[in-house]
C-alpha positions as CSV (number, residue, x, y, z in Angstrom):
1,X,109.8,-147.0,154.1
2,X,107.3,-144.5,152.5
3,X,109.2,-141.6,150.9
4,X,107.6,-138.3,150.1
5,X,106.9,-137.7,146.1
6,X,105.8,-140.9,145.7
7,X,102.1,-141.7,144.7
8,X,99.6,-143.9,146.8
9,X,97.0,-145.4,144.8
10,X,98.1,-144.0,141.5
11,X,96.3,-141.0,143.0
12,X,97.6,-139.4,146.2
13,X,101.3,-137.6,146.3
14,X,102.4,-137.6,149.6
15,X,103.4,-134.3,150.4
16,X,105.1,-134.4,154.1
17,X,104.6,-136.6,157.3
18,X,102.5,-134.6,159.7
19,X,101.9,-137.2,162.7
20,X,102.3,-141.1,163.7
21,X,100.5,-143.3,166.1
22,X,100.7,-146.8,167.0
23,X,98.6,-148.2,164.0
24,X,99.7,-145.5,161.5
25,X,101.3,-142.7,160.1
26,X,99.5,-139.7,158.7
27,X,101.2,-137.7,155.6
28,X,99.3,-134.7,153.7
29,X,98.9,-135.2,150.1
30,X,97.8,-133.8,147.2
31,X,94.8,-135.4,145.3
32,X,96.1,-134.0,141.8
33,X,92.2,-135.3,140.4
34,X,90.5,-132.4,142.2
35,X,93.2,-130.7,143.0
36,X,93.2,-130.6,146.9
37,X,94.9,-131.4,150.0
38,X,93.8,-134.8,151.5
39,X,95.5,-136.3,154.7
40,X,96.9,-140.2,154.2
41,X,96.9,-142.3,156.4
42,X,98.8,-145.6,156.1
43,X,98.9,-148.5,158.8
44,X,102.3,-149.3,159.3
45,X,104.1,-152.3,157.3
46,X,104.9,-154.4,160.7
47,X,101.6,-154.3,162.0
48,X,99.4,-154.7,158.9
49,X,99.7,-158.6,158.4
50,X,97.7,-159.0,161.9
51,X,94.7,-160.1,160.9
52,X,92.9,-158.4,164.0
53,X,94.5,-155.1,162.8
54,X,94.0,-155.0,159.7
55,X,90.5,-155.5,160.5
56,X,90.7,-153.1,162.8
57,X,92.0,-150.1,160.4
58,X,89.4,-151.0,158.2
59,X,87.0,-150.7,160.2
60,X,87.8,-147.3,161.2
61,X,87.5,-146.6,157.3
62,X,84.1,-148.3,157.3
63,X,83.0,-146.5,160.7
64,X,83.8,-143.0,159.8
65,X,82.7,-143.1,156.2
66,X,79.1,-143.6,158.2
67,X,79.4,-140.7,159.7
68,X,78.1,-137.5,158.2
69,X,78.9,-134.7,161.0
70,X,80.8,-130.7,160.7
71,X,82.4,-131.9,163.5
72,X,84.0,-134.7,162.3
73,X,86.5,-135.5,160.3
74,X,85.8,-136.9,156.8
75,X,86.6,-139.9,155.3
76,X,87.1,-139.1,151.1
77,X,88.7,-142.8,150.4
78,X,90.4,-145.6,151.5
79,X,92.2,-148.9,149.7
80,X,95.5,-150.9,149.7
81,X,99.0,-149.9,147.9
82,X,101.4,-152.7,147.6
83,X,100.1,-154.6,150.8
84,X,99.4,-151.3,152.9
85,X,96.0,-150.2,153.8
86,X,95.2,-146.4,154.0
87,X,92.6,-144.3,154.6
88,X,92.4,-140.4,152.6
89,X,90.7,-137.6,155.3
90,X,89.5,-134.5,154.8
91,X,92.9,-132.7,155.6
92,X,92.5,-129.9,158.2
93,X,94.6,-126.9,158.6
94,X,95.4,-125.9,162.2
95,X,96.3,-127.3,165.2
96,X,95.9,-130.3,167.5
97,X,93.4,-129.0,170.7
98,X,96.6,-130.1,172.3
99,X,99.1,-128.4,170.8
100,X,96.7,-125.2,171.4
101,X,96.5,-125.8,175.4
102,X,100.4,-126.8,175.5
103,X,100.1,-122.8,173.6
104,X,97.7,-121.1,175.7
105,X,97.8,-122.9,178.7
106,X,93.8,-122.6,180.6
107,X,91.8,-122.2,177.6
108,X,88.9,-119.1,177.9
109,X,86.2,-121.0,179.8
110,X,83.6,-119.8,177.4
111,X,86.0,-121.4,174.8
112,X,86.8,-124.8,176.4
113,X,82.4,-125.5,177.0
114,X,82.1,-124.3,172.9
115,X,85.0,-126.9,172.3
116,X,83.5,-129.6,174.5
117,X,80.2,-129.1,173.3
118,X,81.1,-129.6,169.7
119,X,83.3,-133.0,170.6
120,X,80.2,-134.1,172.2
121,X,77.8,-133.3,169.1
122,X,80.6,-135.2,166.9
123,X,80.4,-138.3,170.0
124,X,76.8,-138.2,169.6
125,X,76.6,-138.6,166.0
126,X,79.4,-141.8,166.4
127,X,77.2,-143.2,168.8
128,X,73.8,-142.9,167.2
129,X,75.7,-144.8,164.5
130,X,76.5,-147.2,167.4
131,X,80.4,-146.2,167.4
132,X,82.1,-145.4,170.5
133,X,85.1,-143.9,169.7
134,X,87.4,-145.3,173.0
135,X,90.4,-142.4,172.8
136,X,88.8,-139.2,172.7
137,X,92.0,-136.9,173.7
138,X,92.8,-133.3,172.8
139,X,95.2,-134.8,170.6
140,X,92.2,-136.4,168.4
141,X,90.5,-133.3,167.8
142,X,92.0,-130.6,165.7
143,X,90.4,-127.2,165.7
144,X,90.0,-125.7,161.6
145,X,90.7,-121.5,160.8
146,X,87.4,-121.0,161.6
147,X,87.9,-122.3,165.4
148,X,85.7,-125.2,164.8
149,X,87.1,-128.8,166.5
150,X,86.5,-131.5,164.6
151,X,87.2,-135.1,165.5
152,X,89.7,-137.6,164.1
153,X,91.3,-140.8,164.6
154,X,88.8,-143.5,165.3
155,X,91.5,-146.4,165.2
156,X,90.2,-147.8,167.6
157,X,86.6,-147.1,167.7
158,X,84.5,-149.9,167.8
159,X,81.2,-151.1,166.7
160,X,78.9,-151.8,169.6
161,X,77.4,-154.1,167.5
162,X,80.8,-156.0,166.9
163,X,82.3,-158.8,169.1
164,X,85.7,-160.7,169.7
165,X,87.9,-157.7,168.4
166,X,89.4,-157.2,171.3
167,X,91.1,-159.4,173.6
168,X,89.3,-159.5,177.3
169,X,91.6,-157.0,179.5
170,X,93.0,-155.4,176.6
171,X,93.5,-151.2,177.7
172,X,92.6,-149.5,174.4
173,X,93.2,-145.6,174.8
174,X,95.2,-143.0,176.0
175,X,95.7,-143.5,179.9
176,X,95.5,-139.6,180.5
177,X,91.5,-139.6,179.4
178,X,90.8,-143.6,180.2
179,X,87.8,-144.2,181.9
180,X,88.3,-146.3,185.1
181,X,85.9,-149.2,183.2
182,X,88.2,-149.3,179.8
183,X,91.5,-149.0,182.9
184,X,89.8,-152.4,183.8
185,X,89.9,-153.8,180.8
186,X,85.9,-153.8,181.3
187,X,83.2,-153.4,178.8
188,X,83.3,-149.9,176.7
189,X,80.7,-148.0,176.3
190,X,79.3,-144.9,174.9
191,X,79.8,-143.6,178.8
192,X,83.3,-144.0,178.2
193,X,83.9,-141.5,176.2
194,X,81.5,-139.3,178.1
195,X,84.4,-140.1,181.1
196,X,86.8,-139.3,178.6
197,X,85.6,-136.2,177.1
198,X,84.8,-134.9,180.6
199,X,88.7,-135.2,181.0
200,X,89.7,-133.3,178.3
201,X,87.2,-130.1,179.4
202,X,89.2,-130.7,182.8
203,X,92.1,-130.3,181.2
204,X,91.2,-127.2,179.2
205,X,89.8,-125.5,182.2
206,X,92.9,-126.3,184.5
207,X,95.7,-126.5,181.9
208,X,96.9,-129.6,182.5
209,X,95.1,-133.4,182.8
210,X,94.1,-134.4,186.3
211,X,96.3,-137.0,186.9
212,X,100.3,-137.7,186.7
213,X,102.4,-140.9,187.3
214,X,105.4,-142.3,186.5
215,X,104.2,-145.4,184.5
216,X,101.1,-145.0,182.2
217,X,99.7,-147.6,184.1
218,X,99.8,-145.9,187.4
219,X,98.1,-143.2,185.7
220,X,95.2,-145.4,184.6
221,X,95.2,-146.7,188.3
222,X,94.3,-143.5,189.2
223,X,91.5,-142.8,186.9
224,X,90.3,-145.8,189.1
225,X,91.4,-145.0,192.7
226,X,91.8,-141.1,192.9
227,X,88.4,-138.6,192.9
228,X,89.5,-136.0,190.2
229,X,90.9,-133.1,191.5
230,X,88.1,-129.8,192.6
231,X,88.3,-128.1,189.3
232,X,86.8,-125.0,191.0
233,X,90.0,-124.6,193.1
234,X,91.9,-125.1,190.2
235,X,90.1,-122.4,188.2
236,X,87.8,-120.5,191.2
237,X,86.1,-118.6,188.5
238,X,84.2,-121.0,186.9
239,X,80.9,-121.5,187.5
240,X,79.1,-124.5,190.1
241,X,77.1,-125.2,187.2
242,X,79.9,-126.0,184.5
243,X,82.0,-127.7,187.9
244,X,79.0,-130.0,188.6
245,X,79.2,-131.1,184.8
246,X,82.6,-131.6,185.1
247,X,82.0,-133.8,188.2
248,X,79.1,-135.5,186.9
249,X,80.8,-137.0,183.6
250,X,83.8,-137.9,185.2
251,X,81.8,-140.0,187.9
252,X,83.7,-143.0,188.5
253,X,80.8,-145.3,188.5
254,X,78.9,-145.2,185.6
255,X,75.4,-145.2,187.3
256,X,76.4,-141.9,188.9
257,X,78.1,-140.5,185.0
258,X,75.6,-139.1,182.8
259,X,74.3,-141.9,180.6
260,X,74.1,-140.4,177.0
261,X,76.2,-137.3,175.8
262,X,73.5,-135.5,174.4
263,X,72.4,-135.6,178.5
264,X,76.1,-133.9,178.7
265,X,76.1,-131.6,175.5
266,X,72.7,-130.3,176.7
267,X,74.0,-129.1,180.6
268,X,77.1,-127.9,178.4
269,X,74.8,-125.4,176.2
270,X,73.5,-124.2,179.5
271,X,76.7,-123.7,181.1
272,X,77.5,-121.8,177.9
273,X,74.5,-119.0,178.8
274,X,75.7,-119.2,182.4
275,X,78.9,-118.5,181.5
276,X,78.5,-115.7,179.2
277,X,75.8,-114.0,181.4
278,X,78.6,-113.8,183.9
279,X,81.0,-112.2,181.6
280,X,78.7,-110.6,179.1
281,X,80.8,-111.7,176.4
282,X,81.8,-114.5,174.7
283,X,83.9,-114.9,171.0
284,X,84.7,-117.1,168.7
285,X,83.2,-120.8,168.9
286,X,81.2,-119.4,171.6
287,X,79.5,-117.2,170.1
288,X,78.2,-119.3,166.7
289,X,76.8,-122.4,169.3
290,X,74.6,-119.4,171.7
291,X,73.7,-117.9,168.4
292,X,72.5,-121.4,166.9
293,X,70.8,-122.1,170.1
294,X,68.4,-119.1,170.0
295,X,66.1,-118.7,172.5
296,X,66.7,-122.0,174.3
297,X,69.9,-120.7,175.8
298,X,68.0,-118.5,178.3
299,X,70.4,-117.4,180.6
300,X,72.5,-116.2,177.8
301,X,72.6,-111.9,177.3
302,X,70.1,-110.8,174.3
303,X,72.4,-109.1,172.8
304,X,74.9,-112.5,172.1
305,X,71.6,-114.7,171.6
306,X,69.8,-112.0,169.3
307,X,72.5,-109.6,167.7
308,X,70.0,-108.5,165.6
309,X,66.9,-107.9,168.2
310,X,68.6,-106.4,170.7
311,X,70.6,-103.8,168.2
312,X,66.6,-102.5,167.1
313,X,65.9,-102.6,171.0
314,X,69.0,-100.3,171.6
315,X,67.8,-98.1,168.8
316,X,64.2,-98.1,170.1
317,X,65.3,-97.3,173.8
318,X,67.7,-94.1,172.3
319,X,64.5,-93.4,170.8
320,X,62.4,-93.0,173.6
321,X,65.3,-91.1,175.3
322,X,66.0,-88.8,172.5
323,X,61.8,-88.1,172.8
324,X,62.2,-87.4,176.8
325,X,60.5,-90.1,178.0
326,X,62.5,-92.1,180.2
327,X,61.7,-95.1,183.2
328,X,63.7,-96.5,185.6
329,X,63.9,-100.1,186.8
330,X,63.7,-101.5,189.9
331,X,64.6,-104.7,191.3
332,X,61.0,-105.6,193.6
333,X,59.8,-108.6,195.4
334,X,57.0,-110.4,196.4
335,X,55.0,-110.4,199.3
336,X,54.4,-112.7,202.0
337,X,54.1,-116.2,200.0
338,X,55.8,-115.4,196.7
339,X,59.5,-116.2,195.6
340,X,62.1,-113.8,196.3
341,X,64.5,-116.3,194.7
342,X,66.6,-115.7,191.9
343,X,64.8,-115.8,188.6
344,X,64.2,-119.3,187.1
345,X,65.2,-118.7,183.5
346,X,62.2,-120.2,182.0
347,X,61.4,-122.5,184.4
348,X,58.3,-123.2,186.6
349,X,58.4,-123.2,190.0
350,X,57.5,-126.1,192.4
351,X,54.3,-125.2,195.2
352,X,55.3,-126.5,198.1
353,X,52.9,-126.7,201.5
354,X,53.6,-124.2,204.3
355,X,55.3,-126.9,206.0
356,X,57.7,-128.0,203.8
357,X,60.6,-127.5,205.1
358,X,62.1,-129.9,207.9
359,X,65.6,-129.3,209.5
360,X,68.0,-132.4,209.2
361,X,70.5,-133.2,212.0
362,X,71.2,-136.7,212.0
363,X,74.7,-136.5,213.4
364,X,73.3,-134.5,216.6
365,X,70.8,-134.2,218.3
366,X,68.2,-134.8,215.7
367,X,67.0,-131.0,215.9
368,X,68.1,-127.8,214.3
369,X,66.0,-125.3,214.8
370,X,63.1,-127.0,213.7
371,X,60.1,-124.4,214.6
372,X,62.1,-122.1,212.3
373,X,62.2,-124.4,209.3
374,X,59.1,-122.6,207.2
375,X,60.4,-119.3,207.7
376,X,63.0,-120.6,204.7
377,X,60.2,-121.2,202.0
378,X,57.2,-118.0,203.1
379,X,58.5,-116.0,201.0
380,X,59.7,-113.0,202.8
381,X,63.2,-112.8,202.9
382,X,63.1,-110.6,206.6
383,X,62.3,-114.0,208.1
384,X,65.0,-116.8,208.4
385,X,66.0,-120.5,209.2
386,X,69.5,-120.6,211.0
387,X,71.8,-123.4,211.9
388,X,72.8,-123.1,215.4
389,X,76.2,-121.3,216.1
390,X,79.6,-123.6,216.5
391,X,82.6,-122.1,217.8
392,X,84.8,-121.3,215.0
393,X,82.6,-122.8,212.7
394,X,83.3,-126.0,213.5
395,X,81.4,-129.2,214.0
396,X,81.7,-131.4,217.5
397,X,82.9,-134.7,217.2
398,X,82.2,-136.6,214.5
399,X,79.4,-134.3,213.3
400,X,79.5,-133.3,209.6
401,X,76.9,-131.6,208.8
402,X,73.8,-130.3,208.9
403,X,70.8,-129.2,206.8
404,X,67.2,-128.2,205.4
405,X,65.0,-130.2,203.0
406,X,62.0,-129.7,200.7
407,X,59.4,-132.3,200.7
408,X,57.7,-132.1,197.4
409,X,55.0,-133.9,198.3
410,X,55.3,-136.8,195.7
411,X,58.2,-137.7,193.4
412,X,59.3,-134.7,190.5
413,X,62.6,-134.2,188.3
414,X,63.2,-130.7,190.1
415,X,66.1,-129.0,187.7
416,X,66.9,-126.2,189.8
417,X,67.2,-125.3,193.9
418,X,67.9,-122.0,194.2
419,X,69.3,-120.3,197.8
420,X,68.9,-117.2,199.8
421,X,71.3,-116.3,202.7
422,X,73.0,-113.4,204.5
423,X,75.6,-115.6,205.4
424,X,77.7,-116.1,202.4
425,X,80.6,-118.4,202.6
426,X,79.3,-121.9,204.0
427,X,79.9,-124.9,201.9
428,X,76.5,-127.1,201.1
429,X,75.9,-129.5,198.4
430,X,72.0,-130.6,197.2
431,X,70.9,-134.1,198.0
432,X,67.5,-136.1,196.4
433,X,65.6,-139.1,198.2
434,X,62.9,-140.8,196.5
435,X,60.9,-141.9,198.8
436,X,61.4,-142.1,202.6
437,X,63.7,-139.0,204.7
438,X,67.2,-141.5,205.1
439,X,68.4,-141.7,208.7
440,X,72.3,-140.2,207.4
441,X,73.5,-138.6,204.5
442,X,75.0,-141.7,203.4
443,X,71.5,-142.9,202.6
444,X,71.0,-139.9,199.9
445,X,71.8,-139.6,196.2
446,X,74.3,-136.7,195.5
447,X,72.7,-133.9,193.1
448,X,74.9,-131.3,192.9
449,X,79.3,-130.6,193.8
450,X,80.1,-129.1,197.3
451,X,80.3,-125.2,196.5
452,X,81.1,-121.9,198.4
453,X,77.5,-120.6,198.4
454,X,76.7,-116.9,197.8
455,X,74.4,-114.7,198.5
456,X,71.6,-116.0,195.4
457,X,72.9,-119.7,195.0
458,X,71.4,-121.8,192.1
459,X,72.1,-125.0,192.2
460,X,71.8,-127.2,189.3
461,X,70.4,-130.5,189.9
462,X,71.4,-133.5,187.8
463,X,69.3,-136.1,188.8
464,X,69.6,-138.2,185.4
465,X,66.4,-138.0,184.8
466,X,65.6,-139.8,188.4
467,X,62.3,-138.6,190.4
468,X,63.1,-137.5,194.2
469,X,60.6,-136.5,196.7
470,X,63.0,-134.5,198.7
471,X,66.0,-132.3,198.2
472,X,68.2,-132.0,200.8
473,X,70.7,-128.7,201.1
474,X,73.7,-130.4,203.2
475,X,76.2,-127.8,205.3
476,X,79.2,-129.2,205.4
477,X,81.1,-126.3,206.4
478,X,80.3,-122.9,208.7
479,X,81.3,-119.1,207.5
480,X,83.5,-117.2,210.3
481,X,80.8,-116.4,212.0
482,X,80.1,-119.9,213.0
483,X,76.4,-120.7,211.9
484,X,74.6,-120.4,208.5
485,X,71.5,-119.0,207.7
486,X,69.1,-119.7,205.2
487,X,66.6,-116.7,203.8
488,X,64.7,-118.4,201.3
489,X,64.7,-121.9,199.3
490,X,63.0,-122.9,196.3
491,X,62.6,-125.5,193.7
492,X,62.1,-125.3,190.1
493,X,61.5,-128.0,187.2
């Protein structure tokens, strides 16, 4: 039994025991040589004559000590005392991201898209390294004084370029965050961790993780069986955008999950601007990732982007006040043929032909107000496209749905549909198609979540990077007044 006082490595005085895990226990020290705090952590005495791991706590040693990221935990050292391995870290003050939602409960929003942004930078470093890290849990990353997180305990990361370390059907991980693939006992995977980190923003958004059992692997089960639970009716002020990322890296399927993190980390910086234009404030963490992003975060206010620039634009406008010359603004829009969409934060809009724009009703009676269709893409918002009316909003038989879609004209990687209406309150998704118009939804590629649409909708469209020739918007359900009605689409890329 290790006691406190006692030296490891003729170097390290072990201070107190802050934590144990399954490989190992972790103690602060002091490192009297540069006089410091270090974090110890020694692989415990029963497990350390297994070959496999001891291999595998060396490794970790090996794997992190590659790594060279602010977000991730350091390795200073690592050796053997009297037969038991240990690794010295960086020690850092604070707490667990864990112990801070058990604290807080729902984390700020703008603060859990900072935190998960920062765990995905610190992913994406492991894996350029080729490391996955196979537990990423709030309980791995601790958050410094300075509010940054920072990334620990890769026990039992693994080299992608390493075989035979791990016995076939072997669950590595925490079930909570398991990806349904590493549930399986199937390859892992840099996507696994993307599945995993997606988790952990669920569970800072909501409070709590997704799933709960009685058995840990029940819970795992259900990482396989059960879609996650709507975040957006968990936490209905969140954005569609930051929802959609949610949804899209906790895909069970990989194919459908976004295949890198920095695919991820990038939507996540966007969400950021989203959110913070929809507040007009964000702190801490927040703050220092918009700031670093400069002008790439468009959709984030001037004034959190460019403190600077927009304090010598305030003084500039007082100026031209104070002097007695003063403007108004006005909110205009274009003529017949222009957008009157919301604005496409720095991107380009897609020309589409005046007939463009086809109604979709392949549950019915194949028509929907189809001479009406172009009236959704001319520009002018006074003229419409408009499901027919159901009473009570709701569909006849088997129906499901109905919709509009964009034909392109040849394959692009639209980012953006963006939505008029002066019905708010019916629920649509956006769907892609390469190639031909399917004959039923099922025959379409989800691009966005099911959302509540307003009056401006944007959706964001994550088509991983895939080329579609049309996008479908899909009603799936009618506002009170029983139809929907559609003022103006557009795409952007």
């Amino acid at each position: 039994m290790t006691v406190t006082g006692t030296f490891i490595g003729d170097r390290y005085r072990l201070d107190e025991k802050v934590g144990s895990g399954g490989m190992s226990t972790v103690y602060r020290a002091f490192d009297p040589t540069l006089e410091r705090w270090v974090a110890i952590k020694l692989m415990h005495r029963d497990i350390s004559s297994d070959p496999d791991q001891l291999e595998r706590f060396r490794r970790e040693a090996r794997a992190v000590a590659s790594l060279n990221h602010p977000h991730v935990v350091t390795v200073i050292d690592a050796g053997e005392d009297d037969g038991t391995p240990y690794i010295v870290l960086e020690y850092v003050e604070g707490e667990t991201l864990k112990d801070r939602i058990k604290r807080l409960g729902r984390l700020p929003v703008s603060d859990a898209v900072a935190y998960a942004i920062e765990v995905g930078r610190a992913l994406s470093s492991a894996h350029a390294n080729k490391l996955v890290h196979r537990d990423v849990k709030p309980q791995n990353v601790l958050i410094d004084p300075d509010g940054r997180a920072k990334v620990t305990d890769f026990g039992i990361a693994r080299s992608l370029e390493a075989h035979g370390l791990t016995a076939t059907g072997r669950v590595l991980g925490t079930t909570d965050y398991v990806s349904p693939e590493q549930a399986l006992g199937h390859d892992v995977t840099e996507q696994s961790d993307i599945y995993s980190l997606g988790i952990v923003l669920y569970e800072m958004l909501a409070g709590e993780a997704p799933f709960r059992a009685d058995t840990q692997v029940a819970v795992a089960m259900k990482h396989v069986r059960e879609p996650l639970p709507d975040v957006q009716r968990v936490r209905p002020e969140i954005s569609a955008a930051l929802a959609a990322v949610v949804e899209r890296a906790t895909a069970k399927e990989t194919r459908n999950r976004y295949a890198t993190v920095e695919e991820m980390v990038h939507d996540l910086e966007q969400v950021l601007g989203i959110e913070a234009a929809r507040t007009g404030e964000t702190t801490g963490e927040a703050t220092t990732i918009l700031r670093s992003l400069g002008d790439t975060a468009d959709f984030a206010p001037e004034r959190i982007r460019h403190p600077r620039r927009a304090l010598v634009a305030s003084i500039a406008a007082l100026a031209l006040v104070a002097g007695g010359i003063g403007f108004v603004a006005t909110r205009t829009e274009k003529g017949a043929g222009g957008s009157v969409t919301p604005g496409a934060g720095g991107l380009s809009e897609v020309n589409l032909a005046q007939d463009g724009a086809t109604d979709y009703d392949p549950e019915g009676d194949g028509e929907e107000y189809s001479v009406s269709a172009r009236n959704a893409i001319d520009g002018q918002r006074p003229t419409k496209w408009e499901t027919e009316t159901y009473t009570g909003g709701v569909w006849p038989g088997d129906k499901t749905g109905v919709g509009l879609y964009l034909d392109a004209d040849s394959p692009i990687q639209a980012r953006r549909l963006d939505l008029v209406t002066s019905t708010p309150g019916f629920k649509a998704a956006v769907y892609g198609s390469a190639n031909g118009v399917p004959a039923g939804i099922g025959g379409w590629t989800k691009l966005t979540p099911k959302v509540t649409v307003g009056e401006e909708q944007q959706f964001r469209l994550r088509t991983a990077r895939q080329r579609f020739r049309y996008y479908l918007v899909w009603i799936t359900e009618l506002p009170d007044r029983g139809k929907a009605e559609l003022l103006e689409l557009s795409l952007k890329k």
